[in-house]
Backbone of each chain as nested JSON, in Angstrom:
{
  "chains": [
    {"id": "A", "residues": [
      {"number": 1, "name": "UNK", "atoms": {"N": [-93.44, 25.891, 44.588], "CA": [-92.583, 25.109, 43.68], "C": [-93.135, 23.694, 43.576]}},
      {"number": 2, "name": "UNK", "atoms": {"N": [-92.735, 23.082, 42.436], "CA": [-93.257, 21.742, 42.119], "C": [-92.326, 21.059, 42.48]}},
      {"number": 3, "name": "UNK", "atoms": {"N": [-92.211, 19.69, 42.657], "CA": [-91.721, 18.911, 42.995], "C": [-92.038, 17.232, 42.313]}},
      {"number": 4, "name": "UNK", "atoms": {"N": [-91.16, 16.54, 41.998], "CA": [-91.446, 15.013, 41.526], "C": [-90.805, 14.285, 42.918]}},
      {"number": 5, "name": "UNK", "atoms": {"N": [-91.801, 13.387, 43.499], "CA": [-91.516, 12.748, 44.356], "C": [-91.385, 10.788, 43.831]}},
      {"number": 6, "name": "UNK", "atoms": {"N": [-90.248, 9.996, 44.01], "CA": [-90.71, 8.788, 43.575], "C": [-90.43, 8.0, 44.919]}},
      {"number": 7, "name": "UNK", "atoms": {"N": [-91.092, 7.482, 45.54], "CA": [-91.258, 6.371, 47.126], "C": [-91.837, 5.109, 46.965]}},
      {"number": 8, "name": "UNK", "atoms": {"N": [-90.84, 4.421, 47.612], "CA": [-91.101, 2.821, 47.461], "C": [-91.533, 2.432, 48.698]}},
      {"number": 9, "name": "UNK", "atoms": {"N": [-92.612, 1.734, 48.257], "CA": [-93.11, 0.882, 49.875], "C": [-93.089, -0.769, 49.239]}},
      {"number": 10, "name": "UNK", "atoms": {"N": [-92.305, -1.074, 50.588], "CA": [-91.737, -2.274, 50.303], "C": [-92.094, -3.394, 51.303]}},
      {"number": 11, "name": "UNK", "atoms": {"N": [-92.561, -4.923, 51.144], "CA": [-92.376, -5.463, 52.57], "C": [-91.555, -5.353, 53.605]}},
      {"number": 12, "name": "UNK", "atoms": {"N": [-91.769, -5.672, 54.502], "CA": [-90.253, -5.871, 55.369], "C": [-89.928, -7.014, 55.143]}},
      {"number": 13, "name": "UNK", "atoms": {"N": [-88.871, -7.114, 55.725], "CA": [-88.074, -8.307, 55.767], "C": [-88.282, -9.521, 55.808]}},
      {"number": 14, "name": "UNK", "atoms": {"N": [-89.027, -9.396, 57.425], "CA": [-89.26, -10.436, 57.694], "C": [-90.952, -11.377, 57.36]}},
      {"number": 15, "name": "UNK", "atoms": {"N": [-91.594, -10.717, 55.992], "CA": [-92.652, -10.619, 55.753], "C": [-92.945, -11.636, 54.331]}},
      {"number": 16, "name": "UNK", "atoms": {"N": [-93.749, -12.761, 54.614], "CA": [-93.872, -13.853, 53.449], "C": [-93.988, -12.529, 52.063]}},
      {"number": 17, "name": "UNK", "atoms": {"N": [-93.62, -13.026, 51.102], "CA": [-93.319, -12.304, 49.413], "C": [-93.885, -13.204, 48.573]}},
      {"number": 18, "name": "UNK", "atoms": {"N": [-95.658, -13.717, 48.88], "CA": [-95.841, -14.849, 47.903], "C": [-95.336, -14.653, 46.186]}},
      {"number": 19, "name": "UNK", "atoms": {"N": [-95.63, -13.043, 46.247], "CA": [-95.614, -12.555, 44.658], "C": [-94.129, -12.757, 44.447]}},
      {"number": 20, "name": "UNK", "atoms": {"N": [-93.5, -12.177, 45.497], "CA": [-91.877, -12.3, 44.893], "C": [-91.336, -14.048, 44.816]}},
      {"number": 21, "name": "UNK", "atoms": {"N": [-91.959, -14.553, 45.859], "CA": [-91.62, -15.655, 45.349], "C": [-92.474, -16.676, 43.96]}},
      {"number": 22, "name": "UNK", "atoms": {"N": [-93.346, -15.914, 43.506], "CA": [-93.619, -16.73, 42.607], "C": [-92.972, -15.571, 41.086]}},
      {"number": 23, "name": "UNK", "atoms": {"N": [-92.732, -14.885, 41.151], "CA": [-91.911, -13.986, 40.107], "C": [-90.25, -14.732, 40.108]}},
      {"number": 24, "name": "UNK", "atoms": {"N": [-89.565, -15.02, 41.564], "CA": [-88.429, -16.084, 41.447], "C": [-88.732, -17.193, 40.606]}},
      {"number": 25, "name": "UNK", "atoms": {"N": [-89.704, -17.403, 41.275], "CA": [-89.559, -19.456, 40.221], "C": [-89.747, -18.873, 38.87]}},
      {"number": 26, "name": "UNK", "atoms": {"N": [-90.426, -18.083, 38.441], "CA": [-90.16, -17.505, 36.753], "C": [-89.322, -17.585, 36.26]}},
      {"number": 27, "name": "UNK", "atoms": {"N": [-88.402, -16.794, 37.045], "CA": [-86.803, -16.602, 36.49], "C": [-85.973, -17.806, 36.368]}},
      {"number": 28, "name": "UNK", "atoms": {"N": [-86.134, -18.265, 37.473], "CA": [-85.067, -19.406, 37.439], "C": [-85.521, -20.733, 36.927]}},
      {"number": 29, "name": "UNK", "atoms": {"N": [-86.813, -20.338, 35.665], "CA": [-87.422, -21.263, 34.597], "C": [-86.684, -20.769, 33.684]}},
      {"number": 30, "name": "UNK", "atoms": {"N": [-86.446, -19.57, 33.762], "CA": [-85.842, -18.639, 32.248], "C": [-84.4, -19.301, 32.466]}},
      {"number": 31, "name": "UNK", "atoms": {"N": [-83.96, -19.78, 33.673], "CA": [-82.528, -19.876, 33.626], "C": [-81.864, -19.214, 34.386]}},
      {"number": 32, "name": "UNK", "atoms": {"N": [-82.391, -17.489, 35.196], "CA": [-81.943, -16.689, 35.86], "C": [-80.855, -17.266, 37.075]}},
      {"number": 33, "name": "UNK", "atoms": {"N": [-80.374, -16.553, 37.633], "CA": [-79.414, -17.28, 39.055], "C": [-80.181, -16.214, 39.731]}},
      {"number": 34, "name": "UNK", "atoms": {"N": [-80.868, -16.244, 40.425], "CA": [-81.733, -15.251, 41.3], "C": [-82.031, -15.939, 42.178]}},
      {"number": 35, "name": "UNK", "atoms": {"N": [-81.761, -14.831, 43.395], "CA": [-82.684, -15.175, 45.056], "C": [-83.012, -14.206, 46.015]}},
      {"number": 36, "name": "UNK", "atoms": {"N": [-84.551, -14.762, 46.655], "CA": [-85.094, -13.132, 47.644], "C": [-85.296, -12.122, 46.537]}},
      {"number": 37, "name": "UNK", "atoms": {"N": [-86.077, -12.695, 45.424], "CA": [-87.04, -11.844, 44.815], "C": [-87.705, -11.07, 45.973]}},
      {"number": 38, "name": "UNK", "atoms": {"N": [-88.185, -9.524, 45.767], "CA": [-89.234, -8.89, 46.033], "C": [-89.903, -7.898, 45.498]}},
      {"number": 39, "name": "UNK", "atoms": {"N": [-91.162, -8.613, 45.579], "CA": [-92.199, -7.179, 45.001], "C": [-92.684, -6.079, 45.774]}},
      {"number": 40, "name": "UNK", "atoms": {"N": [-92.219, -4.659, 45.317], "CA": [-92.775, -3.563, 46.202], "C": [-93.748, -2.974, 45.216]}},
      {"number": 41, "name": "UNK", "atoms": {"N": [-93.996, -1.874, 45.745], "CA": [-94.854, -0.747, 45.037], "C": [-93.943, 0.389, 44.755]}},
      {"number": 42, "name": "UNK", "atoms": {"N": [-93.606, 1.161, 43.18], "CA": [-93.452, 2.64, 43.358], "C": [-93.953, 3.626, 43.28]}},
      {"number": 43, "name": "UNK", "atoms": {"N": [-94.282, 4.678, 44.277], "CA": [-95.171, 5.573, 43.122], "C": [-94.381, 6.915, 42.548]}},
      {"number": 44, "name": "UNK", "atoms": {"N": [-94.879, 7.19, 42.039], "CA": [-94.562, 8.546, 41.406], "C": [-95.698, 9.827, 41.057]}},
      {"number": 45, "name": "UNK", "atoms": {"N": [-95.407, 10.949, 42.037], "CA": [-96.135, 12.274, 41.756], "C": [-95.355, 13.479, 41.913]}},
      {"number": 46, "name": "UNK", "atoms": {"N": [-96.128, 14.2, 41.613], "CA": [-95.96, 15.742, 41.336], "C": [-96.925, 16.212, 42.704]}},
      {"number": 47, "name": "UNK", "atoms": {"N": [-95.646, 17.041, 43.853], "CA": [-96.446, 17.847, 44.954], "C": [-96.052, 19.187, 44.993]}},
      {"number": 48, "name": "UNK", "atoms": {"N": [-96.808, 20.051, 45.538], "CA": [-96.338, 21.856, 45.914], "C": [-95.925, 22.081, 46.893]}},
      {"number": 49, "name": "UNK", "atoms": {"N": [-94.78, 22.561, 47.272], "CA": [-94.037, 22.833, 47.964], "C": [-93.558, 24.34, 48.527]}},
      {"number": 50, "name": "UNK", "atoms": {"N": [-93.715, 24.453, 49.419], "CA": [-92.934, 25.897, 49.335], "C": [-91.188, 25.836, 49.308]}},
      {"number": 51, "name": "UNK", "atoms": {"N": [-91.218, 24.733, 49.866], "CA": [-89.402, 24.473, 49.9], "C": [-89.066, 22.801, 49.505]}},
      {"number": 52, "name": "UNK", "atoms": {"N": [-87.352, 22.754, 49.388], "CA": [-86.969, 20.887, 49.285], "C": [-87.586, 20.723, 50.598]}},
      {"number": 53, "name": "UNK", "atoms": {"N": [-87.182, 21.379, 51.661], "CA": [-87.603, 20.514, 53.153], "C": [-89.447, 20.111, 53.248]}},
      {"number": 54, "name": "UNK", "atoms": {"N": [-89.922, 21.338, 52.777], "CA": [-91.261, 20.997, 52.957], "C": [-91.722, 19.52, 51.884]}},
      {"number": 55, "name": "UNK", "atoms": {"N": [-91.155, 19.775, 50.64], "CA": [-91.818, 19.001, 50.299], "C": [-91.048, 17.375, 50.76]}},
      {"number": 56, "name": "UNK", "atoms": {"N": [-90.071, 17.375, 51.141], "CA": [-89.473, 15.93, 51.59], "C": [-90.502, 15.315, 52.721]}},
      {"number": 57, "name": "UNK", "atoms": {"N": [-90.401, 16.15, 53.34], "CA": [-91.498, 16.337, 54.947], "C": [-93.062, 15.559, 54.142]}},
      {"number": 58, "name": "UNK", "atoms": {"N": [-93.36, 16.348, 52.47], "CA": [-94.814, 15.753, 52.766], "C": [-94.741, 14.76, 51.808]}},
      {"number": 59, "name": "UNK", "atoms": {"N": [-93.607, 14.344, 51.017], "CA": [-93.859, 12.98, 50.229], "C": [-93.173, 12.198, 51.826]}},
      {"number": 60, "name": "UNK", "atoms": {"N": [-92.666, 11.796, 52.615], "CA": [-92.873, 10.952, 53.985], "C": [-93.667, 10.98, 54.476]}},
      {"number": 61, "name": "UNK", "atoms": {"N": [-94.927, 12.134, 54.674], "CA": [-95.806, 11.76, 55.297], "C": [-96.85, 11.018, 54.371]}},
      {"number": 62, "name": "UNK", "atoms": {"N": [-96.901, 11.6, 53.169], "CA": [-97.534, 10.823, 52.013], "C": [-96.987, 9.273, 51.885]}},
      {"number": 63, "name": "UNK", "atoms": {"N": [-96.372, 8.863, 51.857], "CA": [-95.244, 7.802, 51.786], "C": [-96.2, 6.717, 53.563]}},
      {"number": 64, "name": "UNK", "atoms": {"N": [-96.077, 7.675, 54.547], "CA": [-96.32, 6.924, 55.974], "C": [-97.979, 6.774, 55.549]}},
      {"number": 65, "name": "UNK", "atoms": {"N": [-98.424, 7.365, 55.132], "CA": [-99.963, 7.458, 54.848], "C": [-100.651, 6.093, 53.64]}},
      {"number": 66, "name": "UNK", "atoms": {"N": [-99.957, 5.912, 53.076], "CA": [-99.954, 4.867, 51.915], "C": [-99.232, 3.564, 52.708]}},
      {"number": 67, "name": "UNK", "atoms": {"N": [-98.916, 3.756, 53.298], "CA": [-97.933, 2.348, 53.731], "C": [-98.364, 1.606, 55.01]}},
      {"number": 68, "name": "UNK", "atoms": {"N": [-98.891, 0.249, 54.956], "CA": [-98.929, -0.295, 56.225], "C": [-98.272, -0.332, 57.036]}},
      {"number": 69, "name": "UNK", "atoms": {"N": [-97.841, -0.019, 58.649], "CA": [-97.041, 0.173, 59.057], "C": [-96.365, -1.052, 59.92]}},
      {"number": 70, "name": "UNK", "atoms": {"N": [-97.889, -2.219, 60.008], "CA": [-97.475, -3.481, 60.672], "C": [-96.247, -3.837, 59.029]}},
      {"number": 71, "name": "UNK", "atoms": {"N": [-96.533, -4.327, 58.275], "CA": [-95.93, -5.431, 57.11], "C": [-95.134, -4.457, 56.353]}},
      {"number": 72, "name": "UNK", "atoms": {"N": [-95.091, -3.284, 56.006], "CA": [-94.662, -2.635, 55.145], "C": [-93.2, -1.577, 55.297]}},
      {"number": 73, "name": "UNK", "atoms": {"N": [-92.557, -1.321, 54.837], "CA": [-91.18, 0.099, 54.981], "C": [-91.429, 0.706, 53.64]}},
      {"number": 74, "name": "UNK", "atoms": {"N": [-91.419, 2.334, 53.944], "CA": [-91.358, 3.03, 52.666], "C": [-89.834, 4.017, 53.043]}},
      {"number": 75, "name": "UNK", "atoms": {"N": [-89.619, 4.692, 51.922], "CA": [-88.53, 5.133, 51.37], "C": [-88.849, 6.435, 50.119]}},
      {"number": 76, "name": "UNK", "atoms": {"N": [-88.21, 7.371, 50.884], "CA": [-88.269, 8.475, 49.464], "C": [-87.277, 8.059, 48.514]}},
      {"number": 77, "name": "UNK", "atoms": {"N": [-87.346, 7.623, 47.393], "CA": [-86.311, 7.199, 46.67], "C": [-85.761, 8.335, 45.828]}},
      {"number": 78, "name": "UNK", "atoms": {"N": [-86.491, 9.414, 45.587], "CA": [-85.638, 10.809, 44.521], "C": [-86.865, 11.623, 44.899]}},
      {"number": 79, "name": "UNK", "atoms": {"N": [-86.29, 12.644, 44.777], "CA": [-87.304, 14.081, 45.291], "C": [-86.642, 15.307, 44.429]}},
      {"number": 80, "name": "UNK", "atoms": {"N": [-86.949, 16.41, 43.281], "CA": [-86.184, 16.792, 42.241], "C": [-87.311, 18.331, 41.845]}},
      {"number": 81, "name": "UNK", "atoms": {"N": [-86.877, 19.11, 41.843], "CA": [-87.772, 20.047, 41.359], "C": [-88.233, 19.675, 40.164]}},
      {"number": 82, "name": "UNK", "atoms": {"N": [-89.255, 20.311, 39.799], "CA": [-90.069, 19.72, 38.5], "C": [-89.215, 19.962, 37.25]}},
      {"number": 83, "name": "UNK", "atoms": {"N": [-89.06, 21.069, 37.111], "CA": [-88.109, 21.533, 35.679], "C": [-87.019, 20.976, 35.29]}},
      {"number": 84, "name": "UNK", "atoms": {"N": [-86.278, 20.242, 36.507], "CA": [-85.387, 19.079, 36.394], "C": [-85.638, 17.73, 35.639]}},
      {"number": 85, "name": "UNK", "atoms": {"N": [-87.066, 17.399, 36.417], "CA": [-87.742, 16.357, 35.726], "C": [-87.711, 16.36, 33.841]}},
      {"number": 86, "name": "UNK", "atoms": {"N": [-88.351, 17.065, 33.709], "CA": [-88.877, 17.497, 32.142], "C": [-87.392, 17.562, 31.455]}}
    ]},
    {"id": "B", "residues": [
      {"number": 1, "name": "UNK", "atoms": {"N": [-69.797, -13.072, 41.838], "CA": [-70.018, -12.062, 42.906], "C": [-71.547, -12.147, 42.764]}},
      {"number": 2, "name": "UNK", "atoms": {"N": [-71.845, -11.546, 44.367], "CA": [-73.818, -11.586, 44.075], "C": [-73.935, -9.824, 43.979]}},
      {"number": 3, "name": "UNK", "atoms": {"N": [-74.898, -9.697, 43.507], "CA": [-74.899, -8.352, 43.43], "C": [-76.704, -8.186, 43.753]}},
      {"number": 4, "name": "UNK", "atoms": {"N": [-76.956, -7.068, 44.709], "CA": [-78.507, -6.675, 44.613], "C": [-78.776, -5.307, 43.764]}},
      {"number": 5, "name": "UNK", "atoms": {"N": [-79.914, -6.105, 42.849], "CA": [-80.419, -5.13, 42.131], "C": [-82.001, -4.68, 42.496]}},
      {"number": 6, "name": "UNK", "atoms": {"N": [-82.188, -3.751, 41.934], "CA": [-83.527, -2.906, 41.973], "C": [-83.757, -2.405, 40.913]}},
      {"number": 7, "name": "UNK", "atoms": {"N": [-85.101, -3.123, 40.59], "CA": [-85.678, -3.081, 38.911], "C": [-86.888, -2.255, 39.054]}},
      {"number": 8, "name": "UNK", "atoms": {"N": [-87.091, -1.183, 38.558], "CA": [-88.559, -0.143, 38.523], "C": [-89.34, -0.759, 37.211]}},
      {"number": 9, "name": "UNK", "atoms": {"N": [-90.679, -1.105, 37.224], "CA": [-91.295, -1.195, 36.39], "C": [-92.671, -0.604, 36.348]}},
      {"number": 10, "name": "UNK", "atoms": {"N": [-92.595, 0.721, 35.591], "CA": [-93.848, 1.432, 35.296], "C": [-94.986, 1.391, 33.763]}},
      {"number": 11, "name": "UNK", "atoms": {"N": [-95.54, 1.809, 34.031], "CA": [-96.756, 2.612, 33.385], "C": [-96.403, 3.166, 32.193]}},
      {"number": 12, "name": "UNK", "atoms": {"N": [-95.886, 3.271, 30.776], "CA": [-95.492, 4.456, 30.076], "C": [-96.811, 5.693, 30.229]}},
      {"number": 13, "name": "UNK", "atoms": {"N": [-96.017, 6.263, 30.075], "CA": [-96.774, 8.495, 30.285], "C": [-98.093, 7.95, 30.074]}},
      {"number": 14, "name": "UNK", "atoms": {"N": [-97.854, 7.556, 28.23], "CA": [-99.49, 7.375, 28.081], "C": [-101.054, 6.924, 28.479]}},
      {"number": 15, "name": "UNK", "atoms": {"N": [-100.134, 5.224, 29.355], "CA": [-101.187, 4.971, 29.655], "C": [-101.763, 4.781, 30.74]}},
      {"number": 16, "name": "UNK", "atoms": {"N": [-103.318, 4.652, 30.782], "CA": [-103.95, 5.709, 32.193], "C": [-103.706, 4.649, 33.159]}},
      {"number": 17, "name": "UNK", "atoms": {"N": [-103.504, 4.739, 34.352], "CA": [-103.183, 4.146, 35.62], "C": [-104.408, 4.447, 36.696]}},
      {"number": 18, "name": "UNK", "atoms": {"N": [-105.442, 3.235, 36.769], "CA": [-106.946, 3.785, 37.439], "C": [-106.041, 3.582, 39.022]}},
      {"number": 19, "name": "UNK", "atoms": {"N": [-105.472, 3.194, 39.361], "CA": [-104.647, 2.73, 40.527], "C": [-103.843, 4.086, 40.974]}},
      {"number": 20, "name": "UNK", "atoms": {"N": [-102.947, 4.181, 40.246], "CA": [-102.79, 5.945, 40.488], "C": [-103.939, 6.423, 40.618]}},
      {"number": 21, "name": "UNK", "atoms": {"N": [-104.694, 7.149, 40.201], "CA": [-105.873, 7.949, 40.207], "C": [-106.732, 7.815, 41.577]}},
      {"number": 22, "name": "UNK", "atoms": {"N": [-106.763, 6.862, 41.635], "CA": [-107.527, 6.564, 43.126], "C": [-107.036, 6.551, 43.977]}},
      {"number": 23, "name": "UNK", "atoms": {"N": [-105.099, 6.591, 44.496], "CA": [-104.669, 7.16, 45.355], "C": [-104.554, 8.486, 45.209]}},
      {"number": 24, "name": "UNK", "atoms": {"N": [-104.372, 8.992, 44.497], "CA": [-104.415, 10.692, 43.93], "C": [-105.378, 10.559, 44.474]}},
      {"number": 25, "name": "UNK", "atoms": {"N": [-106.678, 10.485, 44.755], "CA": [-107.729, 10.755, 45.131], "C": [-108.026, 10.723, 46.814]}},
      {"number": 26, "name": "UNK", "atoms": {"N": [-107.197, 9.451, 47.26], "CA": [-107.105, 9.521, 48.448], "C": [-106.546, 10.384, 49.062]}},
      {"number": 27, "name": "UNK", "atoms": {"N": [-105.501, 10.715, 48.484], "CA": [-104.266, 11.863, 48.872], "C": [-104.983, 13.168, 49.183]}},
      {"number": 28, "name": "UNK", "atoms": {"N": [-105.617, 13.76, 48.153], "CA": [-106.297, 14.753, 48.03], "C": [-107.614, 14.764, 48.96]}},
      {"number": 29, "name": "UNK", "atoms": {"N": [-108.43, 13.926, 49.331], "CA": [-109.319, 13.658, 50.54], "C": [-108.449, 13.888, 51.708]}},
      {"number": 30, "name": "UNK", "atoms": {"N": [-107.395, 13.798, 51.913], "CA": [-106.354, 13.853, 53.523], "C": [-105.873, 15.267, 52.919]}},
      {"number": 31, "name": "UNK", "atoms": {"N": [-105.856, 16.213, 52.064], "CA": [-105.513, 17.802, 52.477], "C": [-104.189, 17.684, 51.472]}},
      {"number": 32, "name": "UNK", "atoms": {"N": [-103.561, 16.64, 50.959], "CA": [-102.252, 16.989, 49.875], "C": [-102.852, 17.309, 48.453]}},
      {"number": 33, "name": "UNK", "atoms": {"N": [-101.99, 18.497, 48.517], "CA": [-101.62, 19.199, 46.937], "C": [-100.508, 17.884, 46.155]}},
      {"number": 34, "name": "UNK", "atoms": {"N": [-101.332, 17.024, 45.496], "CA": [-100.409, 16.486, 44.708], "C": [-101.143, 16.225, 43.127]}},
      {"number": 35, "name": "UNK", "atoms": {"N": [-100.504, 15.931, 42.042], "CA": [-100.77, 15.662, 41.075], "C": [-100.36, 14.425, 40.212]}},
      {"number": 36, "name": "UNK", "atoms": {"N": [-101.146, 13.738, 39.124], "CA": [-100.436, 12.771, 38.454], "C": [-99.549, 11.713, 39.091]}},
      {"number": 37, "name": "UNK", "atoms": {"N": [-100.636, 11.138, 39.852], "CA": [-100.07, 10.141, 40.758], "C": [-99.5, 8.584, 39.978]}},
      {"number": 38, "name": "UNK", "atoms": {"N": [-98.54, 7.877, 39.967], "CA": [-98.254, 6.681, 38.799], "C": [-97.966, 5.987, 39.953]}},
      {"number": 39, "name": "UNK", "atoms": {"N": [-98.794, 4.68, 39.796], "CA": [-98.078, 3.515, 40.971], "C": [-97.848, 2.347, 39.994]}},
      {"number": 40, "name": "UNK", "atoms": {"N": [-96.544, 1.845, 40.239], "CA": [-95.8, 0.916, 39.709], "C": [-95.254, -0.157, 40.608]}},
      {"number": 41, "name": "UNK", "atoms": {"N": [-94.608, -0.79, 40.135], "CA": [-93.772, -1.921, 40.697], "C": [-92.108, -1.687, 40.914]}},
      {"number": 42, "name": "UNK", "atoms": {"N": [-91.864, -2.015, 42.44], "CA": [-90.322, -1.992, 42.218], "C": [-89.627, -3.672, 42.471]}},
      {"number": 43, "name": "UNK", "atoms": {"N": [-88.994, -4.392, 42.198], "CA": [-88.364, -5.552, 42.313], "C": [-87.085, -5.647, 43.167]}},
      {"number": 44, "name": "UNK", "atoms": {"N": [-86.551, -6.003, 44.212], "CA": [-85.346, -6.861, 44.82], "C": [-85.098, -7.609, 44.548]}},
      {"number": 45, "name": "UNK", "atoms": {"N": [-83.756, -7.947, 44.114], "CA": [-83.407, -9.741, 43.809], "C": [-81.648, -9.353, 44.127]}},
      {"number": 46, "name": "UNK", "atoms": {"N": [-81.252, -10.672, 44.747], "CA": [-79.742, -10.695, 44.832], "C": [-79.985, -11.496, 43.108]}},
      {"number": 47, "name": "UNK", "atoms": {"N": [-78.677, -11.343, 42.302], "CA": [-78.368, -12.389, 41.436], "C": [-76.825, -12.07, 41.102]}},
      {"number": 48, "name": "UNK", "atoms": {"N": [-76.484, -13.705, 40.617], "CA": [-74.885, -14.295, 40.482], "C": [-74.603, -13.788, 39.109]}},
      {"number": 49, "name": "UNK", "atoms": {"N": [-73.496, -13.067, 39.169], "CA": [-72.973, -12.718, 37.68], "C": [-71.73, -12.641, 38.051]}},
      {"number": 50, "name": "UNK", "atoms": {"N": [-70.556, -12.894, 37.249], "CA": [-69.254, -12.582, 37.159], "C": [-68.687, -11.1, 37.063]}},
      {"number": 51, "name": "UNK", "atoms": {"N": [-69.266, -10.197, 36.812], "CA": [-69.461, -8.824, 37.228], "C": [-70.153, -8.041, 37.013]}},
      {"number": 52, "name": "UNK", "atoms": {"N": [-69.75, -6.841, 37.135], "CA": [-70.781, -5.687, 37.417], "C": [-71.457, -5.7, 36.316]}},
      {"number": 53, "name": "UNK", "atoms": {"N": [-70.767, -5.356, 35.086], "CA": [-71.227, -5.438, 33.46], "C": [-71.977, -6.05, 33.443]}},
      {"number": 54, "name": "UNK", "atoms": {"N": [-71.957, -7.763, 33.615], "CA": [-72.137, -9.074, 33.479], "C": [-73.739, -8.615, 34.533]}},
      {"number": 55, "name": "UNK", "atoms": {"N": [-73.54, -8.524, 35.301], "CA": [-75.121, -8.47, 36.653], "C": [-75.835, -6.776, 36.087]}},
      {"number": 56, "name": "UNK", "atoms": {"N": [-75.258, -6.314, 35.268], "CA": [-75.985, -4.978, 34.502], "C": [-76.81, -5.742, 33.608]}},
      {"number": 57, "name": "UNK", "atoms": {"N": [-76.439, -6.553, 32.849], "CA": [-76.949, -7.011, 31.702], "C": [-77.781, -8.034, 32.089]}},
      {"number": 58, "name": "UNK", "atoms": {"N": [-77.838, -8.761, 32.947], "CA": [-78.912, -9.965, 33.682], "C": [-80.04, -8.796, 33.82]}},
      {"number": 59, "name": "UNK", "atoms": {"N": [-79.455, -8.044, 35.138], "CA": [-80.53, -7.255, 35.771], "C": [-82.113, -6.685, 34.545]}},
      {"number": 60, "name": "UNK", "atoms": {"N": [-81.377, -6.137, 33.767], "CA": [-81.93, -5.55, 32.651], "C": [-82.599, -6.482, 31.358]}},
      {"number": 61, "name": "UNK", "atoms": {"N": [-81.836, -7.847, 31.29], "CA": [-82.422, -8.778, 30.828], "C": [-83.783, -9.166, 30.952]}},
      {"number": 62, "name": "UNK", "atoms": {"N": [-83.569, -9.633, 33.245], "CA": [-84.558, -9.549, 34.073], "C": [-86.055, -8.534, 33.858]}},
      {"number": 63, "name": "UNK", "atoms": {"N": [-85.715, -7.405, 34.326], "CA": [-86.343, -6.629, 33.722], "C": [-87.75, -6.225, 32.298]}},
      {"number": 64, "name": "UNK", "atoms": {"N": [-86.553, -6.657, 31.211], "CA": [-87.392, -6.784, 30.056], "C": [-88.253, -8.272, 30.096]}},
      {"number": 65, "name": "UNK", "atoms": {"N": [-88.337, -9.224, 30.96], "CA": [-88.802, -10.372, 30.848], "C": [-89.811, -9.937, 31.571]}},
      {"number": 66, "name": "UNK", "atoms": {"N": [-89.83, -8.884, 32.669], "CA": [-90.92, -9.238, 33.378], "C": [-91.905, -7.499, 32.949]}},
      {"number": 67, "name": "UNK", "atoms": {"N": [-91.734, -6.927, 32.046], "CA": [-92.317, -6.015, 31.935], "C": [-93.18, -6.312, 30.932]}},
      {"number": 68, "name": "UNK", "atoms": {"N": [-93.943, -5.963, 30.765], "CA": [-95.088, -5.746, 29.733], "C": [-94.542, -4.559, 28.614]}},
      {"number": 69, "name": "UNK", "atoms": {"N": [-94.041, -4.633, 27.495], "CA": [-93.098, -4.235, 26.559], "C": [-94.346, -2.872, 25.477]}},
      {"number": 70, "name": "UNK", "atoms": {"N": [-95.394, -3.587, 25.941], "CA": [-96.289, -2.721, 25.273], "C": [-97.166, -1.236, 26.036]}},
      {"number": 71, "name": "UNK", "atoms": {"N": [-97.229, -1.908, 27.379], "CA": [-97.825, -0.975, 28.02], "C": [-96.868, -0.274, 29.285]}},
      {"number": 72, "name": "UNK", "atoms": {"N": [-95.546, -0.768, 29.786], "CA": [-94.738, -0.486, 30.219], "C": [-93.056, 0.049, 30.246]}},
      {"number": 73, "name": "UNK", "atoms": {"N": [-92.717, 0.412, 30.87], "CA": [-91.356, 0.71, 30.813], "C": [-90.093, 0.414, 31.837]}},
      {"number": 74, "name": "UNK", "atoms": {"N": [-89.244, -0.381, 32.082], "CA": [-88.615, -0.42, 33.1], "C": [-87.15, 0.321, 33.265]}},
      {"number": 75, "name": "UNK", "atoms": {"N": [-86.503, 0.405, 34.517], "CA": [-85.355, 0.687, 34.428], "C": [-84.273, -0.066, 35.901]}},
      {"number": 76, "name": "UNK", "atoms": {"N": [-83.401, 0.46, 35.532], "CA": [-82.78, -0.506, 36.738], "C": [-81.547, 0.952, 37.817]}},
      {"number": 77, "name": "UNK", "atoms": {"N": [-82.874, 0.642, 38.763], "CA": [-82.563, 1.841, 39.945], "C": [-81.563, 1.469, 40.611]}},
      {"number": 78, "name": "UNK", "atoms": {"N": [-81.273, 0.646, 41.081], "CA": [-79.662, 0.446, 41.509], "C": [-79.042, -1.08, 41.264]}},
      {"number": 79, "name": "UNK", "atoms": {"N": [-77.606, -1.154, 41.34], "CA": [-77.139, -2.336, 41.629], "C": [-76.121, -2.25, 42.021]}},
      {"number": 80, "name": "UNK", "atoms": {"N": [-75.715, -3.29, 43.157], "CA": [-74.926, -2.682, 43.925], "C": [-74.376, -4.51, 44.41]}},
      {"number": 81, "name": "UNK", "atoms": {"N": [-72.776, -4.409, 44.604], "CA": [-71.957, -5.614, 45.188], "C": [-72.673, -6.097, 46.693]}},
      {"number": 82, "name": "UNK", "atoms": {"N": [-73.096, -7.411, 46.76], "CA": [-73.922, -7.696, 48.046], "C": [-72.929, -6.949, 49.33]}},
      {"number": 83, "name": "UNK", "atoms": {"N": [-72.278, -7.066, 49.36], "CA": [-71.619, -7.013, 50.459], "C": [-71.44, -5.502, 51.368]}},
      {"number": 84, "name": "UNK", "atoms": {"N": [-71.976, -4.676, 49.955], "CA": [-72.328, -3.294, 50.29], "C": [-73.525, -3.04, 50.894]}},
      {"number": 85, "name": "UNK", "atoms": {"N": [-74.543, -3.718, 50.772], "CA": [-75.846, -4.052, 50.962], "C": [-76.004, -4.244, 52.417]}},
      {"number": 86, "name": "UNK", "atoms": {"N": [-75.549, -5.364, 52.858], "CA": [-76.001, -5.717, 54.091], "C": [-74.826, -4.871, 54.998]}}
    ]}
  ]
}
């Protein structure tokens, strides 16, 4: 079975956000009321699965594999059989 | 009220993503069956609106300011009352 996986790897917390902070001062040129901008990464693919569990199991390990583990947290954000997708 | 939102900003279908492709590529060097890999941007920001409506319509404002209108697409993955958050 197919699968659409979408996972965010994100800084942590406690991790300087030069980008997010220079995407803040943007906004709050536009006028925005914004604070603790941050920029992550999302990705989005298509994996084979024999099951939901298997494939949850390999977009996290895909997800731990892409992600620094000193500076970074990832997250399966939606996991959906394919035909759903479409 | 502050409310945190989460803004996705991708790639439309069409256009090619060499950044995807070359993790697709990595992926596939480590033994995963995956396909049509899209890496995008996801955004955090607390921001002040008088409500939910009101911080729907910033968020998404937000959003269209910081997307590239020609080669991208955004959407707004969650938003949620701060207080739920932390």
């Amino acid at each position: 079975v197919k699968f659409h996986a979408t996972i965010l790897i994100e800084l942590k917390d406690g991790i300087l956000d030069p980008q997010g902070r220079a995407v803040e001062g943007v906004l709050k040129g536009l006028g925005y009321r914004v604070e603790g901008v941050r920029v992550g990464r999302v990705l989005e693919m298509e994996l084979e699965a024999d099951s939901e569990t298997q494939a949850k199991e390999t977009a996290l390990a895909i997800a731990g594999a892409l992600a620094n583990p000193v500076m970074e947290v990832y997250s399966l954000e939606a996991l959906k059989p394919l035909q759903e997708v479409l």
